[in-house]
C-alpha positions as CSV (number, residue, x, y, z in Angstrom):
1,X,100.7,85.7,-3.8
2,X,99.2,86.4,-0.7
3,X,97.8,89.7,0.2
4,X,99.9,90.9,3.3
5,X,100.0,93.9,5.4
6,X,102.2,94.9,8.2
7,X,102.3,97.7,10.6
8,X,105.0,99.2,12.9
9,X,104.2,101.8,15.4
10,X,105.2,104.2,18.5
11,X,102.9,105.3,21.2
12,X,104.2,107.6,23.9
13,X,102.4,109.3,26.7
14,X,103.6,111.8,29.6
15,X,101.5,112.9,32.1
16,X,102.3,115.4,35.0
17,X,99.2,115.2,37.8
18,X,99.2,117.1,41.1
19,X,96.3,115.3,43.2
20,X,95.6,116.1,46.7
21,X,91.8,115.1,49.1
22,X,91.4,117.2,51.8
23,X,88.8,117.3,54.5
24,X,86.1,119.8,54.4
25,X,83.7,121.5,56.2
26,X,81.4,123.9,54.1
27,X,83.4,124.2,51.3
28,X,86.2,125.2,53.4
29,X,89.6,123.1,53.7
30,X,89.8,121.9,57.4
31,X,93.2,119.1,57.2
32,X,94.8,117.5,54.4
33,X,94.4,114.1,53.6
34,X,97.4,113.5,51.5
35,X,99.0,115.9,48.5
36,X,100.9,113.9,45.4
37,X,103.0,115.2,42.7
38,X,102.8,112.6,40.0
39,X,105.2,112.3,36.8
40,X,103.9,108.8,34.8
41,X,105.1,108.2,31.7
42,X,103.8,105.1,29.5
43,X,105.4,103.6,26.4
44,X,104.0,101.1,23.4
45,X,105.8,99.6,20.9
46,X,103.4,97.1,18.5
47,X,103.6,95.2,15.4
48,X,100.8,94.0,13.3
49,X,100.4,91.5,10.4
50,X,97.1,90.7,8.0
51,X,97.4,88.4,6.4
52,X,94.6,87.5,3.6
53,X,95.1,83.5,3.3
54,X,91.9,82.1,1.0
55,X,89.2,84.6,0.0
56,X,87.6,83.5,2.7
57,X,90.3,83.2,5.3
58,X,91.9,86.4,6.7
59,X,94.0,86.5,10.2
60,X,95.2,89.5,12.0
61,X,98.3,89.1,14.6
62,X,99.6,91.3,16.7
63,X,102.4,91.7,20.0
64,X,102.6,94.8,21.8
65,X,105.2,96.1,24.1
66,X,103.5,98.1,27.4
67,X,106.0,99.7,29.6
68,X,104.9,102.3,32.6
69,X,106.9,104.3,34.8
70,X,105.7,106.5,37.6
71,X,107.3,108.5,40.1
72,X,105.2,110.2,43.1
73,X,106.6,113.0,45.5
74,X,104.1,113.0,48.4
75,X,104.0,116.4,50.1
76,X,103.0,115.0,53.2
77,X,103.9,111.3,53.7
78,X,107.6,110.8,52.4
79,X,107.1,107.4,52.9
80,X,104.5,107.1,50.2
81,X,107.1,108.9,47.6
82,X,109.1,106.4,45.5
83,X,109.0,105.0,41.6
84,X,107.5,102.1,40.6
85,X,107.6,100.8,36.9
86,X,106.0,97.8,34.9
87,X,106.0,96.1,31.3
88,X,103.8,93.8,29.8
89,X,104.1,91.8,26.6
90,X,100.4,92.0,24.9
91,X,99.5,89.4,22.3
92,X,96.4,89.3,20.2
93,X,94.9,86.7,17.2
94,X,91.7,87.7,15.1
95,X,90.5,85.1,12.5
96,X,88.3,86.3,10.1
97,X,85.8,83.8,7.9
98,X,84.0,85.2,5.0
99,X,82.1,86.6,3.9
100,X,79.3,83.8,2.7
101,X,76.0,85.4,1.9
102,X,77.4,88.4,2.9
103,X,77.8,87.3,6.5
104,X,81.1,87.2,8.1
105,X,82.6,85.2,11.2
106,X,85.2,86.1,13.9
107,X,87.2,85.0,16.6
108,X,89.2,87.2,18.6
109,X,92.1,86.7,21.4
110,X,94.6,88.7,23.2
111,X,96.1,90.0,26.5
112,X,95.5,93.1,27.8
113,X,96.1,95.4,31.2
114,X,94.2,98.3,32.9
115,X,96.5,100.6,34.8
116,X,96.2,101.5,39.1
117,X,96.6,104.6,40.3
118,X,99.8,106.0,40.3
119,X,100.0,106.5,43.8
120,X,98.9,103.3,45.1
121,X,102.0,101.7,43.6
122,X,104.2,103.4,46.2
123,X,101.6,104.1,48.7
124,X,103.2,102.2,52.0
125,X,101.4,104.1,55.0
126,X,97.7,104.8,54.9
127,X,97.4,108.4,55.0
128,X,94.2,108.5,57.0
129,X,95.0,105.4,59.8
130,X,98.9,105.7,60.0
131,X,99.1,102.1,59.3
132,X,101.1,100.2,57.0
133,X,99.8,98.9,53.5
134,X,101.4,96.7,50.4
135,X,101.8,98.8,47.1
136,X,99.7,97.6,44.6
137,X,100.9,96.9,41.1
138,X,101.0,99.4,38.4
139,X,100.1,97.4,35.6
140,X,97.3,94.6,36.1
141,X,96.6,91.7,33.4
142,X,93.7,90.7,31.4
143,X,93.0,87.7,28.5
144,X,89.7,88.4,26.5
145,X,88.3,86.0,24.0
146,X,85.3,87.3,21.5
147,X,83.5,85.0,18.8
148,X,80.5,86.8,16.9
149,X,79.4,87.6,13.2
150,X,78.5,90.1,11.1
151,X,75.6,90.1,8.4
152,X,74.5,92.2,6.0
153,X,71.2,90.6,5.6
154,X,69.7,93.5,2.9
155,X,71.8,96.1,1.3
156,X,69.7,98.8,4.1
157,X,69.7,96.7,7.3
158,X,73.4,95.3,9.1
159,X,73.6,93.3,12.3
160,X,76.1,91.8,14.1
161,X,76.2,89.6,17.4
162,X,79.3,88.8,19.9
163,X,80.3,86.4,22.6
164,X,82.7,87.2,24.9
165,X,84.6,86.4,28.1
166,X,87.6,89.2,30.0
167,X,89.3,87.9,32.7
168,X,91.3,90.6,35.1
169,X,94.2,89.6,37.4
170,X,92.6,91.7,40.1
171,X,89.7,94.9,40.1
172,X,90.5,98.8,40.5
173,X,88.9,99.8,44.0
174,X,88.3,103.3,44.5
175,X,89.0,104.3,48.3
176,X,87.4,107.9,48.8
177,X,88.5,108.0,52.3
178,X,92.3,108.1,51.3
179,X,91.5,109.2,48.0
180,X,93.5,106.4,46.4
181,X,92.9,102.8,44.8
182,X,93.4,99.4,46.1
183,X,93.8,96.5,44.2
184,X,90.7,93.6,44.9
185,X,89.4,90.3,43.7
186,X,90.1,88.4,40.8
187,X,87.4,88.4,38.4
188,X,85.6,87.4,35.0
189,X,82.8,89.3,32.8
190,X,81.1,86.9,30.7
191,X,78.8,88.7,28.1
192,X,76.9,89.3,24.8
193,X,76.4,92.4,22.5
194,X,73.9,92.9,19.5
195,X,73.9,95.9,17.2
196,X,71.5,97.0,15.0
197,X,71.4,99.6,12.2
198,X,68.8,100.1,9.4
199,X,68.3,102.2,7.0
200,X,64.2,103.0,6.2
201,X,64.5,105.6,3.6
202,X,67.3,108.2,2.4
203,X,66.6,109.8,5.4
204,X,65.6,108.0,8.3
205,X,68.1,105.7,10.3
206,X,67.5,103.2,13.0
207,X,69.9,102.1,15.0
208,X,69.9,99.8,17.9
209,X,72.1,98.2,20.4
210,X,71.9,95.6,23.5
211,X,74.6,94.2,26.1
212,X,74.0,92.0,28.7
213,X,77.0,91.1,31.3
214,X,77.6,88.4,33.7
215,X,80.1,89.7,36.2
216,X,81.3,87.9,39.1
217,X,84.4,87.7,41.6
218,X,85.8,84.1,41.0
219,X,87.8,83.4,44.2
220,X,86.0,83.4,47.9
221,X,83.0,82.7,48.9
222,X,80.3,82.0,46.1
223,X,77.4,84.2,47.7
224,X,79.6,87.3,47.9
225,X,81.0,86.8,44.6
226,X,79.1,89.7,42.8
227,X,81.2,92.9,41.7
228,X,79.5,96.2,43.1
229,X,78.3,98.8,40.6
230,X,78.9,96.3,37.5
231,X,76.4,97.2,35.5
232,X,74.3,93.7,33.9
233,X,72.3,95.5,31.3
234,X,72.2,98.4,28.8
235,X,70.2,99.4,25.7
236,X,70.3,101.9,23.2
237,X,67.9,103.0,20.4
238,X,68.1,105.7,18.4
239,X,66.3,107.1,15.4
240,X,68.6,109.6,12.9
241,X,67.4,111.9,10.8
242,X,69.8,112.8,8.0
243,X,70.1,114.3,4.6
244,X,66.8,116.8,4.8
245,X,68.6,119.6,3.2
246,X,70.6,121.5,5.9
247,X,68.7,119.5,8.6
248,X,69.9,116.6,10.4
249,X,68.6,115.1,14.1
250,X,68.7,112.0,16.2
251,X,66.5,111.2,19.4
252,X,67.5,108.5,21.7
253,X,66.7,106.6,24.0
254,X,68.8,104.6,26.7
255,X,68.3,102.2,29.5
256,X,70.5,100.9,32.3
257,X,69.6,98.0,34.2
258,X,69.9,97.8,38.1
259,X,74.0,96.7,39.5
260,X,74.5,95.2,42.8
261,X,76.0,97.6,45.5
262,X,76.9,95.2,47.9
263,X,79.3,91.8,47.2
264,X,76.1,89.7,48.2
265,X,73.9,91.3,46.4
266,X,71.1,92.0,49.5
267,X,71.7,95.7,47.9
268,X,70.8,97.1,44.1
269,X,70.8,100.3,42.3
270,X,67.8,101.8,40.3
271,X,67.7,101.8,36.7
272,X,66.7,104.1,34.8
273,X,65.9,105.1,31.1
274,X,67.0,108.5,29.8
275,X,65.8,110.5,26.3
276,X,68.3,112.7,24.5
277,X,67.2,115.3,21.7
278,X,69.9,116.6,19.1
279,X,68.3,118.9,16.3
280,X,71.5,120.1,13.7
281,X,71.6,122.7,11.3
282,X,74.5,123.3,9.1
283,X,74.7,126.9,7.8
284,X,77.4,126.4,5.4
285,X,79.9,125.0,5.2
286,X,82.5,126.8,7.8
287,X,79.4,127.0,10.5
288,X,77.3,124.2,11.9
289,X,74.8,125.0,14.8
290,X,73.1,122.2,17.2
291,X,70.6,122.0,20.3
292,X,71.0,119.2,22.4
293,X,67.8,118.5,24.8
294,X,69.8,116.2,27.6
295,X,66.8,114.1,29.9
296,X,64.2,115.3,27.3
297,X,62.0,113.6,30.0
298,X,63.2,115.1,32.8
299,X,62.9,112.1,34.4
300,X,64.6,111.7,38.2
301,X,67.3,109.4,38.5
302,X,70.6,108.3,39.3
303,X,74.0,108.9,37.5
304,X,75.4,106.9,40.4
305,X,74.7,104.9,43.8
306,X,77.1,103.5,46.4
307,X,75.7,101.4,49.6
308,X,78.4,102.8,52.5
309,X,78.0,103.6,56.0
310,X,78.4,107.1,56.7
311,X,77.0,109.4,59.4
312,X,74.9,112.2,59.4
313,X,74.1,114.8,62.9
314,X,72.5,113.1,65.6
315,X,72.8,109.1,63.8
316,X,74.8,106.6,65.9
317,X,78.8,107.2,66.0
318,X,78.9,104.0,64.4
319,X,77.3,105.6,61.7
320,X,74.3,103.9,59.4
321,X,75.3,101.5,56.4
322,X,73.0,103.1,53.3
323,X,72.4,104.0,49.7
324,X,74.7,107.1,48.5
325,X,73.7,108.7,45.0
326,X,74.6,111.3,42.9
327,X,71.3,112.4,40.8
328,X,71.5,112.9,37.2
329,X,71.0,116.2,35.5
330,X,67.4,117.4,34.6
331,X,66.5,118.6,31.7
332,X,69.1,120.5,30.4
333,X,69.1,122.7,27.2
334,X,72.8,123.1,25.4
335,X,73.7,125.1,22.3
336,X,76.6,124.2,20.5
337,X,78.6,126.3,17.4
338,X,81.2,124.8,15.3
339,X,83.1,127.2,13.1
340,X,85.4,125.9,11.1
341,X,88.6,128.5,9.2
């Protein structure tokens, strides 16, 4: 007989959202942009088989069943108040071969969605312009495909290594001016990922992990075709101490490459590379206390950049097209208490 297992399950989410932008002018509210009441509610029915076919053969299958509905009362458009619903059918195949010298290989398939903004599914006048716009679908599609393996290469020290590919029907564009989304471009991500963890002694851990990303826009014009604030590259490396009586720590490090901020790529971000500090003691075994040192470096950078044109008093009316950023944190201390009853 054949080793089988088979899962049934239920997801159900209800959210209830009153978002509203408004124009300021030192901190005070000026005009109102737009003002939403938003109900959404989102269903999932799955099913899952496992099937274990050789000892080295093993397949997972799965179909799920994503419905959303939304319905937005706009306070002061009533053209931009309506319902707007969608349902997908999400299928996924994992193949599993192994292990063999205690290595394991995969490959991985399925659809998939990410979800717009609520209110740009019924959005139909631009609240800041007056003119008319197309709702944009609720639901948007994606198809992923993975192939990688896993190794335990000594008992202390696993690794594992992935290709992949995700394709999206269209991107999520945040528009601050009408404080909204639009639907864009088409797109792919084309990628790898390596993890590392190994274990030195009983009490010192290192782990380690890099992803590099190829994303691009894959209709139009081939030298606009890169996705602004994509991110190509990120590492992480951390070193954990554990099991030194009531003591326990990590410090870690982690770098993010430069993104594009423009479609053509003329205009980049900064990277950076951040140190975090976590020392843990545990009391007993109701109370644990930990002190978090966030940018251990205090090193100057940014959590975010944009490349807009925006004005500031005495530039051109036109306004100058430039790099916007929201600077990250400095050194920051945190104390943390967990009691548990």
């Amino acid at each position: 007989l054949r080793p089988v297992r088979n899962t049934l399950g239920l997801a159900l989410r209800q959210d209830r959202i009153q978002a509203a932008l408004f124009d300021t002018l030192a901190r005070q509210i000026q005009a109102t942009v737009r003002d939403d009441g938003v109900r959404q509610t989102q269903l999932g029915l799955y099913a899952e088989n496992e099937t274990a076919w050789l000892p080295w053969l093993r397949t997972v299958a799965g179909l799920r069943l994503e419905q959303s509905a939304a319905r937005v009362s706009s306070q002061t458009l009533a053209q931009n108040s309506g319902a707007a619903d969608a349902t997908r059918w999400l299928p996924k195949l994992s193949v599993i071969l192994g292990p063999w010298q205690r290595t394991t290989f995969f490959f991985q398939a399925g659809a998939g969605f990410h979800s717009n903004d609520a209110r740009g599914a019924t959005t139909r006048i631009d609240p800041r312009s007056g003119q008319s716009v197309e709702p944009a679908p609720l639901l948007v599609g994606s198809r992923g495909q993975e192939i990688g393996m896993r190794s335990s290469i000594t008992p202390n020290w696993q690794t594992s290594v992935a290709l992949w590919r995700l394709d999206f029907d269209s991107e999520l564009v945040y528009v601050g001016d009408t404080g909204g989304t639009a639907p864009g471009r088409p797109s792919r991500r084309t990628g790898v990922e390596w993890t590392h963890q190994w274990s030195a002694s009983r009490h010192w851990q290192l782990d380690a992990s890099l992803a590099w990303t190829r994303p691009r826009y894959v209709d139009g014009d081939p030298s606009s075709r890169w996705i602004a604030n994509a991110v190509q590259k990120v590492a992480n490396v951390a070193l954990v101490l554990r099991k030194l009586g009531p003591w326990s720590g990590a410090l870690g490090i982690r770098s993010i490459g430069a993104a594009p901020l423009t479609e053509n790529n003329t205009v980049r971000s900064a990277s950076s590379v951040t140190a975090n500090l976590r020392v843990q003691r545990k009391f007993s075994s109701d109370l644990d206390l930990a002190l978090d040192v966030l940018n251990l470096g205090n090193r100057k950078s940014n959590d975010i950049s944009y490349f807009y044109t925006s004005r500031l008093a005495g530039e051109p009316a036109s306004g100058v097209a430039d790099v916007h950023v929201h600077p990250a944190e400095p050194r920051t201390l945190r104390l943390t208490a967990r009691l548990r009853f």
